[in-house]
N, C-alpha and C positions, 0 to 999 in steps of 0.2 A: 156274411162276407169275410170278415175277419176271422182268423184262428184264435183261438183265447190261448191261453200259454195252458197248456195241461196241467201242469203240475202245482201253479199256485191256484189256480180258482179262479182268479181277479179278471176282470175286464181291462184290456190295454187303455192306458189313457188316451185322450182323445189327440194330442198330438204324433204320439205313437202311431194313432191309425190312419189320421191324414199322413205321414211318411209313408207309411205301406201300401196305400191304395196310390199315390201317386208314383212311389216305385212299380206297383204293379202295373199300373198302366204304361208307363214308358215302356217294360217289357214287353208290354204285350202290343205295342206301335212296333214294335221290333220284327222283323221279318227275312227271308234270305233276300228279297228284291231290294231292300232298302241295305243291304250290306254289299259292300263294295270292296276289292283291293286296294292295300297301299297304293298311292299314284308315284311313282318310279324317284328319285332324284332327279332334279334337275341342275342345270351346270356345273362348276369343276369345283373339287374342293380345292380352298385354300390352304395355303402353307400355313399361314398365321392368320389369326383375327385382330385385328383393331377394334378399340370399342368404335362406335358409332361416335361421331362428331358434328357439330353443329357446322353449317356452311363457311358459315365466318370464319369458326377457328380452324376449320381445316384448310381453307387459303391462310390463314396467318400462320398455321406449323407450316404448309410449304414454303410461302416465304424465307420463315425463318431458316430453313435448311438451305435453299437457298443462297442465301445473303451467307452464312456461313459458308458454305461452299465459295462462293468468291472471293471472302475474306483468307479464305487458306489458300489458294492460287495465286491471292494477289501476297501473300505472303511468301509465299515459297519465292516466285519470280523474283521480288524485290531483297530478301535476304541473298539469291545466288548473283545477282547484280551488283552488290554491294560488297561483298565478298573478295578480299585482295587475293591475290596469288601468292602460294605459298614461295617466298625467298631460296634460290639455291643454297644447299648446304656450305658452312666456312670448310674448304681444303685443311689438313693440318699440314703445320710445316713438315716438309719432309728431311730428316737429318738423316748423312751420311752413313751407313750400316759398316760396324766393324768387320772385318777382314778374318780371314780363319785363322793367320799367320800372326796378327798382334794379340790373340788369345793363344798364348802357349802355358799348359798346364805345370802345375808346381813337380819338382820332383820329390817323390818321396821320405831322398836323405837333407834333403833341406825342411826340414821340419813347416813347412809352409809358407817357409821367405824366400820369395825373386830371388836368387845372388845375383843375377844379372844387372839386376837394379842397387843391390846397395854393394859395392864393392866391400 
């Protein structure tokens, strides 16, 4: 039944040949009638996978998102509520702008002094 290995002489040990007869026969159960096509995909692929979650903690993660979720609405609300309004700006005072006429330039033979001003 067995093939002996040719080249060494030996007889295959006895484990070696229960492998190969019980390979042998799966192949030979093996037929076109018993081979079949892939069967197609089924539903939609996902974007992402999640691991798999036990019941419990997957209502306790939604929970928690959740509760979080309201905790940040009830935050935003109550921070804009409490919120003063910002105070109008202070006006500065406004002083008087000089005149073009009380700005008269030095003349040049006056070495940079008014004579108008100091007699």
């Amino acid at each position: 039944m067995i093939e002996q290995d040719l080249g060494s002489g030996l007889s295959p040990d006895p484990l070696e040949e229960r492998l190969r007869n019980a390979l042998r026969a799966r192949a030979d159960s093996v037929d076109l009638h018993t081979l079949r096509a892939p069967a197609p995909p089924t539903g939609r692929p996902r974007l992402f996978r999640l691991p798999a979650l036990h019941p419990v903690r997957r209502t306790a993660v939604a929970l928690l998102v959740v509760a979080a979720a309201v905790i940040g609405v009830l935050f935003v609300a109550i921070h804009e509520v409490r919120e003063t309004p910002v105070p109008p700006a202070n006006r500065p005072s406004v002083s008087p702008t000089p005149n073009a006429t009380d700005a008269v330039p030095d003349p040049p033979e006056s070495g940079g002094v008014d004579a108008s001003r100091h007699p």
